[in-house]
DRENZA-736468 format. One record per residue (C-alpha): x, y, z; residue in one letter. Coordinates in nm, 4 decimals, always signed. Layout:
<node x="X" y="Y" z="Z" aa="a"/>
...
REM end
This chain:
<node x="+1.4480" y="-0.2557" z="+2.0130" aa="x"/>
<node x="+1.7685" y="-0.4202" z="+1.8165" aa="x"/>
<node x="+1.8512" y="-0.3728" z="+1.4365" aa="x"/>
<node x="+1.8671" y="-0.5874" z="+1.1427" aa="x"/>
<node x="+2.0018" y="-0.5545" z="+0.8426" aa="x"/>
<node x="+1.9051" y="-0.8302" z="+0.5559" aa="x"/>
<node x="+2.0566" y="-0.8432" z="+0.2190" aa="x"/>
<node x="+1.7608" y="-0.9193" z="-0.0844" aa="x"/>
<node x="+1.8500" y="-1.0178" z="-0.4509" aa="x"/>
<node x="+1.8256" y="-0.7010" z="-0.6612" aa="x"/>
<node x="+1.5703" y="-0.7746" z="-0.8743" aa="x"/>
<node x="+1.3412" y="-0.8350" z="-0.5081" aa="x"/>
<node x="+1.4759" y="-0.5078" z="-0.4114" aa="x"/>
<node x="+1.3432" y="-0.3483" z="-0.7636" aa="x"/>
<node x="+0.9660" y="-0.5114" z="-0.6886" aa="x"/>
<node x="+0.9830" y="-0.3630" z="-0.3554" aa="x"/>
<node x="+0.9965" y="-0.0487" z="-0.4531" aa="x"/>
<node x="+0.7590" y="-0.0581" z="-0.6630" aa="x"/>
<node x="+0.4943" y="-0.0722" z="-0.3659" aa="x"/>
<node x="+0.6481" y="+0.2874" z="-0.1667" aa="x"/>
<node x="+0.3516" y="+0.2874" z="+0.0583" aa="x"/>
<node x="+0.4088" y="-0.0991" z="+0.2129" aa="x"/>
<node x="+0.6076" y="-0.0395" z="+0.5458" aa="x"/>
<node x="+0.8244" y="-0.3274" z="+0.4590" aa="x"/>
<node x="+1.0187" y="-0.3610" z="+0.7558" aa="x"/>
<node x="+0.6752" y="-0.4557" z="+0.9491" aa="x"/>
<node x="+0.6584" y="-0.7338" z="+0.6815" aa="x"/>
<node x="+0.9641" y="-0.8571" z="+0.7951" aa="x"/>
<node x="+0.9129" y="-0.7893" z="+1.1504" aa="x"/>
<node x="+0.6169" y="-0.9862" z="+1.1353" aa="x"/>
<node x="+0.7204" y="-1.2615" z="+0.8758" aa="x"/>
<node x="+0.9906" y="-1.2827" z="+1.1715" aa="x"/>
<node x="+0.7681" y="-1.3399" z="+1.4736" aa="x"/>
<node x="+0.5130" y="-1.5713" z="+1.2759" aa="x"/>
<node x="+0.8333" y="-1.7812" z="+1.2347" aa="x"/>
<node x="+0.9406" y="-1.7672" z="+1.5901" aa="x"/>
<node x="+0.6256" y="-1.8890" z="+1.6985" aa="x"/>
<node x="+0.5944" y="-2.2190" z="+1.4409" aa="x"/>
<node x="+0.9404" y="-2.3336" z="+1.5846" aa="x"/>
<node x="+0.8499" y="-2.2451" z="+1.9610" aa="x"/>
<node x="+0.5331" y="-2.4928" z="+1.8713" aa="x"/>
<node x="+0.7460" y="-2.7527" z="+1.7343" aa="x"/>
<node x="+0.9861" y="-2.7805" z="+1.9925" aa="x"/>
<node x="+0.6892" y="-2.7731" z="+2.2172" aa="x"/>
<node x="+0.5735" y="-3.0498" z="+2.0920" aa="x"/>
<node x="+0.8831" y="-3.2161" z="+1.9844" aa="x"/>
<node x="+0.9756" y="-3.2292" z="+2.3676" aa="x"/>
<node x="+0.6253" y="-3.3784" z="+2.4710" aa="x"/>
<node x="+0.7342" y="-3.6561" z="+2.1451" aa="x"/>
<node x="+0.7546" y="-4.0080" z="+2.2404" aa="x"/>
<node x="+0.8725" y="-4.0883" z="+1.8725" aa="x"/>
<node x="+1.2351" y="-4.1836" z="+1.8287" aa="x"/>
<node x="+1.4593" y="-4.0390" z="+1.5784" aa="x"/>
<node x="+1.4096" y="-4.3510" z="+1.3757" aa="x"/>
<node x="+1.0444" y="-4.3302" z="+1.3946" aa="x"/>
<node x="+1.0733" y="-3.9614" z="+1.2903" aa="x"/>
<node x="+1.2976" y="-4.0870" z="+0.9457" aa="x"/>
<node x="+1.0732" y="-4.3277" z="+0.8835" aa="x"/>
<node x="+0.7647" y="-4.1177" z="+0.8778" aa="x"/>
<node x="+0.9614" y="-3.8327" z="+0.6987" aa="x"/>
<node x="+1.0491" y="-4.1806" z="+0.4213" aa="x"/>
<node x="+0.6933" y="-4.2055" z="+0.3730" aa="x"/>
<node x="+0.5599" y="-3.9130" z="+0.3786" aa="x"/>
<node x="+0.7853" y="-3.7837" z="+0.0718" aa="x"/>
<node x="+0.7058" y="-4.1278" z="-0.0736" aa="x"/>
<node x="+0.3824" y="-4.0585" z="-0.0923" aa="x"/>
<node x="+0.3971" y="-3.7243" z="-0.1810" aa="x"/>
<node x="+0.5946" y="-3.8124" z="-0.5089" aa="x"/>
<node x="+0.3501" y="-4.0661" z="-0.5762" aa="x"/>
<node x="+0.0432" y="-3.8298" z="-0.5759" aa="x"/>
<node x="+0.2267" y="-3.5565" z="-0.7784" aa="x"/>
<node x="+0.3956" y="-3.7713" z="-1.0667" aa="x"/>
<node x="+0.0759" y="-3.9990" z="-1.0443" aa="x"/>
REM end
């Protein structure tokens, strides 16, 4: 199994050990391989896309449009 090593603000690093008994590199470990698997999805699907980059813009466009709209409404 390889080795990471991850640098955390200090003041993160003063909450953490606060909770001793949380194995905290299986957080990681896990927070890791949760992530791994989103992106394997999304280039899954990505690949299957028939959307052009322009189509993907636009949608992103409109989606944050609408977004804003519904929060500052």
């Amino acid at each position: 199994m390889g080795n990471m090593t991850l640098s955390i603000p200090e003041d993160i690093h003063g909450e953490i050990r606060h909770f001793p008994e949380v194995k905290w590199s299986e957080v990681a470990r896990r927070a890791i391989i949760e992530k791994l698997e989103t992106l394997k999805l999304a280039e899954k699907l990505a690949g299957k896309s028939k959307l052009t980059e322009k189509d993907v813009k636009e949608f992103s466009r409109k989606i944050k449009s609408l977004g804003a709209k519904r929060f500052l409404a």
